[in-house]
C-alpha positions as CSV (number, residue, x, y, z in Angstrom):
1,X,-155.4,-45.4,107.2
2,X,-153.9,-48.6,108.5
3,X,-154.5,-51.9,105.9
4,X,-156.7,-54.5,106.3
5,X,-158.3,-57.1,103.6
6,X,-161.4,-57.4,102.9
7,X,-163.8,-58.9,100.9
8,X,-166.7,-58.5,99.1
9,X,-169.5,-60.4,98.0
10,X,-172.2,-60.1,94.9
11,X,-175.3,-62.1,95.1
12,X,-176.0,-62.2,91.5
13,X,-179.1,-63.4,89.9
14,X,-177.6,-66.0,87.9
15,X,-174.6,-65.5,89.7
16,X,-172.4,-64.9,93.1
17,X,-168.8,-63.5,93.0
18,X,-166.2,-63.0,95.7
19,X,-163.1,-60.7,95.5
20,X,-160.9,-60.4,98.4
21,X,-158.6,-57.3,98.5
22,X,-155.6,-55.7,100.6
23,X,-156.5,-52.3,101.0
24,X,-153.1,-50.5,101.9
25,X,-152.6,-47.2,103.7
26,X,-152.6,-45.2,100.7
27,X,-156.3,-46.3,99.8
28,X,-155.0,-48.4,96.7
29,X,-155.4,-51.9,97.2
30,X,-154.2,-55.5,95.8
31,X,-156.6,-58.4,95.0
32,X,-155.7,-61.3,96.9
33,X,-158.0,-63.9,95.2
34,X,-161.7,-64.0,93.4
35,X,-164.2,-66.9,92.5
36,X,-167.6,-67.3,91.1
37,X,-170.1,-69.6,91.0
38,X,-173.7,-70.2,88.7
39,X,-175.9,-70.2,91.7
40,X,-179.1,-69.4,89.7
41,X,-180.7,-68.0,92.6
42,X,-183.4,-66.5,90.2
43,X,-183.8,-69.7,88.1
44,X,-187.3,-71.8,88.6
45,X,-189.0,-68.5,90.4
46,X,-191.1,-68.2,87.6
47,X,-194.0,-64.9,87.8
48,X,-194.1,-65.8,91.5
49,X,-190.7,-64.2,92.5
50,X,-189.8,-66.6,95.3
51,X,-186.8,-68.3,96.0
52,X,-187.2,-72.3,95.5
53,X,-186.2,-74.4,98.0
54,X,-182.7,-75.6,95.8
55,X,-182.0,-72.3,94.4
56,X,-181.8,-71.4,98.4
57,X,-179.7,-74.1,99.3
58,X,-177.8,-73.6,96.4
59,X,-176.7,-69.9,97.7
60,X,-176.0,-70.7,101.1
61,X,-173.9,-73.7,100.1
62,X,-171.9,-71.3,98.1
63,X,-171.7,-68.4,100.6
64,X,-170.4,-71.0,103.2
65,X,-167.3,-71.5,100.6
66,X,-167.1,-68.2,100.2
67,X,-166.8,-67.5,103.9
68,X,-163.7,-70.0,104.2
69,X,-161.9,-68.3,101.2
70,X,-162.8,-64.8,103.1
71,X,-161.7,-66.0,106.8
72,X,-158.4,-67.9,105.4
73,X,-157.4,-64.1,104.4
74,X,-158.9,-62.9,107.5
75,X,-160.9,-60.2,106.0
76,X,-164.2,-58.7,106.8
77,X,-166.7,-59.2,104.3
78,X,-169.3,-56.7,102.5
79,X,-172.1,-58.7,101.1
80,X,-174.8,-57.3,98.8
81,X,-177.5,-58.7,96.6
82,X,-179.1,-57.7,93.4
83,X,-182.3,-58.3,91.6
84,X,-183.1,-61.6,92.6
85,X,-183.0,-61.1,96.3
86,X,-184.4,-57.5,95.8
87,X,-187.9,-59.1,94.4
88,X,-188.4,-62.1,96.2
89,X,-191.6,-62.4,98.1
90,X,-189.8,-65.1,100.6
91,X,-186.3,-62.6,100.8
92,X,-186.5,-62.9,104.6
93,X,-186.2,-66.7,104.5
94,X,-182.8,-66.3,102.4
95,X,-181.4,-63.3,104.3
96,X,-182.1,-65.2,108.1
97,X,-180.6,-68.1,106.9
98,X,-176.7,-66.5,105.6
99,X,-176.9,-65.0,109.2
100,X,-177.7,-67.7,110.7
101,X,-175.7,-70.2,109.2
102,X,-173.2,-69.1,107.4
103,X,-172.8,-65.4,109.8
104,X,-173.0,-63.2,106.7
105,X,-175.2,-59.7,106.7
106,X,-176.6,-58.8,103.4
107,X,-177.2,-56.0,102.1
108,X,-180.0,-55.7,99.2
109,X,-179.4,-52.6,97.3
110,X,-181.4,-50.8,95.0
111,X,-181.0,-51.3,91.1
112,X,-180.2,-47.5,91.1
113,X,-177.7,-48.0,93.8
114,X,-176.2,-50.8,91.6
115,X,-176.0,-49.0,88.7
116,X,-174.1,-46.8,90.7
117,X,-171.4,-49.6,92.2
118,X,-171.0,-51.0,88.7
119,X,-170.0,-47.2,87.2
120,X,-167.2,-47.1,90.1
121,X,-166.3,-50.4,89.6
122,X,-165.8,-49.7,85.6
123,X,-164.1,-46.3,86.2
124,X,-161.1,-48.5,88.4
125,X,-160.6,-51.0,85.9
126,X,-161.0,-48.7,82.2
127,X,-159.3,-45.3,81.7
128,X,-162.7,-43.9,80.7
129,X,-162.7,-41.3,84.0
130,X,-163.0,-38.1,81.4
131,X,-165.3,-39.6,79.0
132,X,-169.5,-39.2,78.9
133,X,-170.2,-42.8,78.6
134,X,-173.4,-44.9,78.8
135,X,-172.7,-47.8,81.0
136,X,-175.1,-51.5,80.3
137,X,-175.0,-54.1,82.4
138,X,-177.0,-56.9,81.9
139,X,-177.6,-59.6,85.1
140,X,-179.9,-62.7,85.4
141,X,-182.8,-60.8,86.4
142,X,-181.8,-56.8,85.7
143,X,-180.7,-54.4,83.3
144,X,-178.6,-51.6,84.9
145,X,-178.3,-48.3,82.5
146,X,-176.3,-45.5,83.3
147,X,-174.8,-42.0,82.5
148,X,-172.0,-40.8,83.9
149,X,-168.9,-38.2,83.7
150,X,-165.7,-37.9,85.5
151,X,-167.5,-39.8,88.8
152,X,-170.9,-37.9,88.4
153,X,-174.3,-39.7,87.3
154,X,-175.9,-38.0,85.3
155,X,-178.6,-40.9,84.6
156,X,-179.3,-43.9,85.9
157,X,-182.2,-46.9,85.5
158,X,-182.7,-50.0,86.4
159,X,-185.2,-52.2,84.2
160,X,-186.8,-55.7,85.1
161,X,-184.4,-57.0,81.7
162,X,-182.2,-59.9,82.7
163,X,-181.3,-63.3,80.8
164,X,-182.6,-65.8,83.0
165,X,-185.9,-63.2,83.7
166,X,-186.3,-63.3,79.9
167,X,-185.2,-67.5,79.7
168,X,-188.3,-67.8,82.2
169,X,-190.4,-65.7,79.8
170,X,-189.8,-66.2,76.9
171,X,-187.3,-69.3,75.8
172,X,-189.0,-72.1,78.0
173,X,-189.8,-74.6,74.6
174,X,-186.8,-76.4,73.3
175,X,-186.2,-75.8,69.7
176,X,-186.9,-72.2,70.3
177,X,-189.2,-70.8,68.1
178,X,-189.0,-67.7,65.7
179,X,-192.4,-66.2,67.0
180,X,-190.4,-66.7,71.0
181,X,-187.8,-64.7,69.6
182,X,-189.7,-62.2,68.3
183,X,-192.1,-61.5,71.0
184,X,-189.0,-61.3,72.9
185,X,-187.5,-58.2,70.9
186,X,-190.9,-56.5,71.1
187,X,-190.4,-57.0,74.6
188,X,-187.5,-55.4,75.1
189,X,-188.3,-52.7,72.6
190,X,-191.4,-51.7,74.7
191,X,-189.1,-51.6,78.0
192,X,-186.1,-49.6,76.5
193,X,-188.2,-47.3,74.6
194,X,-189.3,-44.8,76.8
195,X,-185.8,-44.0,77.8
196,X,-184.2,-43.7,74.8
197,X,-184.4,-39.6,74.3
198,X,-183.2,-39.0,78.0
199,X,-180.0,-41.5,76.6
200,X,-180.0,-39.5,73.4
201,X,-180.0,-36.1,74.9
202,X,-176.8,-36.8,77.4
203,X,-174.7,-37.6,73.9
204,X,-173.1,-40.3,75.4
205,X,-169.0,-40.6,73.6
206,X,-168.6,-44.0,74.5
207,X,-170.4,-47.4,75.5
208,X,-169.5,-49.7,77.9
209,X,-170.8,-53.2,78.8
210,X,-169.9,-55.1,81.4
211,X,-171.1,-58.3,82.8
212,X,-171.0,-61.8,82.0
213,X,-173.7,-61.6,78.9
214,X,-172.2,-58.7,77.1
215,X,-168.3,-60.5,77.7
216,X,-170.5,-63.8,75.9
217,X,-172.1,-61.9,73.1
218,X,-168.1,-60.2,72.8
219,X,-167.0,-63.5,72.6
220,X,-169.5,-64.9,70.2
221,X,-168.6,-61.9,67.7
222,X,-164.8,-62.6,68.5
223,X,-165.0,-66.0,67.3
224,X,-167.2,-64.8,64.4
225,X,-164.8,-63.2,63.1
């Protein structure tokens, strides 16, 4: 296996990433450089699940940036999209457009499929290969839940649970109210229910959240403290 960089791309819905790598001939590889940017693709798409017309400019703005950090490496780039791309009605538009202009495929995956790349991506970065553990992700627009055991799913789900889905919903008053919160929780309650004995009946040893929510609400309980 000779090296080569490459780079890959996360079209988040409150969020897109970049990391750029050196994979080297003995399949480990060495991250040459990362960014992010609030894109908000999701954000203003209300019950309608489109696109608007700045949320897409927005995204291909940022994927333009992204493909001059990716080409100053020279490194081919995997790009795939989440939960906001995976339910918009006017998906097409967004997708014809990176290829066009900007000369990016993307890939929309499957929440499953996601749950999947996130429990990979965990297992690289925490020594947690031998454990059980139940994996929660939260994104913009999706909740990603997952079993899994020395590489093996064992459960996965993907739930329509994501902070800007449940901003739209839920939090659009300013103060918020008590009643927003609690229809809120009910909300959630009613979605996570009906998965809670297949969670329960794995005996998970260990939870593990990623994503930039649950690294807030660590933060939030650091500072607590």
């Amino acid at each position: 296996m000779k090296e080569r960089n490459l780079a890959a791309i996360d079209l988040g819905t409150n969020s897109f990433h970049i990391v750029i790598v050196k994979v080297k001939s003995n399949a480990s590889f060495e991250i040459l450089g990362k960014d992010k940017e609030s894109v908000r693709l999701g954000s203003g798409a209300g019950v309608n699940e489109v696109i608007t017309p700045e949320a897409l400019n927005r995204g291909i703005s940022c994927l333009k940036r992204f493909k001059v950090l990716a080409d100053r490496q020279n490194a081919d780039i995997r790009a795939v999209a989440t939960s906001a791309l995976r339910e918009a009605k006017n998906r097409n538009e967004f997708l014809k457009k990176a290829k066009e202009e900007v000369g990016i495929n993307i890939e929309v995956i499957s929440g499953i499929e996601e749950a999947r790349l996130i429990y990979f991506g965990i297992l690289q970065g925490l020594p947690v290969f031998d454990k059980k553990i139940l994996m929660i992700d939260i994104g913009g627009g999706s909740t990603e839940i997952l079993i899994g055991s020395k590489g093996d799913v064992l459960f996965s789900q993907s739930l329509k649970l994501g902070a800007i889905r449940l901003t739209d919903k839920f939090f659009i008053g300013d103060p918020l109210s008590s009643s927003d919160v609690t229809q809120c929780k009910m909300h959630v309650e009613g979605m996570i229910s009906p998965f809670k004995r297949e969670i329960e009946k794995h005996k998970p040893e260990i939870v593990v959240g990623s994503s930039g929510t649950i690294q807030s609400i660590a933060q939030i309980n650091i500072a607590l403290k």
